[in-house]
TILOLO-992133 format. One record per residue (C-alpha): x, y, z; residue number from 0; residue in one letter. Coordinates in Angstrom, 1 decimal. Example, Ala and Ser with C-alpha at 12.3 -4.5 7.8 and 13.67 -1.06 7.14 Angstrom:
BEGIN
REC   east  north     up resi resn
REC   12.3   -4.5    7.8    0    a
REC   13.7   -1.1    7.1    1    s
***
This chain:
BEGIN
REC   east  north     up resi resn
REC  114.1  -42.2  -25.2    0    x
REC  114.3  -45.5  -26.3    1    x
REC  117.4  -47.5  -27.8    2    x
REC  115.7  -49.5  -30.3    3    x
REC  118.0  -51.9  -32.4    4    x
REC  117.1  -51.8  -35.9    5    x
REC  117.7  -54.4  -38.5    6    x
REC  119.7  -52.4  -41.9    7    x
REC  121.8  -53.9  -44.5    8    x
REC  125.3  -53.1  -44.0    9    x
REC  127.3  -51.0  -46.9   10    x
REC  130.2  -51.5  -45.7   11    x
REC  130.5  -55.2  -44.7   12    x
REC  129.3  -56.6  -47.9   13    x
REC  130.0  -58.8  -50.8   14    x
REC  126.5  -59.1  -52.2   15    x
REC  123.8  -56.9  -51.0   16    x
REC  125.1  -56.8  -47.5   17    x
REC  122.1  -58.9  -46.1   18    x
REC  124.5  -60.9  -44.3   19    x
REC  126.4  -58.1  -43.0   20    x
REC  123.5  -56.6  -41.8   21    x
REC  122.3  -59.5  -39.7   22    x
REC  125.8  -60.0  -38.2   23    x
REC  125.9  -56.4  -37.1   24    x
REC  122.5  -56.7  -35.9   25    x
REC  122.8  -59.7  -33.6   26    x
REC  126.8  -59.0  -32.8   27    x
REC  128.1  -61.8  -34.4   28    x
REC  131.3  -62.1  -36.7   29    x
REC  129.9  -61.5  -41.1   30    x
REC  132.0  -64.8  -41.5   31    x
REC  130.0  -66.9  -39.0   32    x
REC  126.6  -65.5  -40.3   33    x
REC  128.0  -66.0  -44.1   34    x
REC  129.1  -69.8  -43.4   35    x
REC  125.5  -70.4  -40.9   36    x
REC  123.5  -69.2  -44.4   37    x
REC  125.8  -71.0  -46.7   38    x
REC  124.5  -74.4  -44.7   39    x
REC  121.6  -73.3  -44.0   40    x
REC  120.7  -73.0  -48.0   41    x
REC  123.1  -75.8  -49.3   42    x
REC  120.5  -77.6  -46.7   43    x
REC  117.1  -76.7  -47.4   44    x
REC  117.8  -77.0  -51.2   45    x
REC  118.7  -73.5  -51.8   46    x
REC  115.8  -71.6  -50.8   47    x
REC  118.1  -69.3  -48.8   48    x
REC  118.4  -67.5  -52.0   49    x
REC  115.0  -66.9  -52.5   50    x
REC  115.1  -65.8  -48.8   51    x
REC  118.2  -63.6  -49.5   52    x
REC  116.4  -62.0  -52.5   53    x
REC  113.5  -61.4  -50.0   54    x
REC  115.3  -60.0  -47.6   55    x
REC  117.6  -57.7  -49.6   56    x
REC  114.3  -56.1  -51.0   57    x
REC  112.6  -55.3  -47.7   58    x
REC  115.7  -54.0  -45.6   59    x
REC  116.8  -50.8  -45.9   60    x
REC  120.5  -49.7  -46.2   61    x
REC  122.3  -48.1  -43.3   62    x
REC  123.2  -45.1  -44.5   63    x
***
C-alpha cells in the first residue's frame, strides 16, 4: 500500500474556509506562517490571492 499525502482543507484549523489550514497541514508548516506567506503574497500581486483562495476553496475537499 501506498502512503499518499493528500491535499484537504482543514475543519479544524480555520478562520475562513480553512484553505490555509489545509496547505499548512499538508506541507508541515505552522497555519500562522502559511497565513502571513498568503497575506504578502496577495497584498503583493494586487490581491489576486483571493481570487486564488476562492479557487482553491472550491476545488479542495474537506477533511472530514
Amino acid at each position: 500500500m501506498e502512503n499518499e499525502k493528500k491535499l484537504y482543507r482543514s475543519s479544524n484549523d480555520k478562520i475562513i474556509a480553512g484553505v490555509c489550514g489545509g496547505i499548512a497541514k499538508y506541507f508541515g508548516l505552522d497555519v500562522s506562517l502559511v497565513r502571513g506567506i498568503y497575506i504578502l503574497l496577495s497584498i503583493c500581486t494586487s490581491f489576486s490571492g483571493v481570487l486564488v483562495y476562492i479557487v482553491l476553496w472550491m476545488i479542495m475537499p474537506e477533511d472530514n
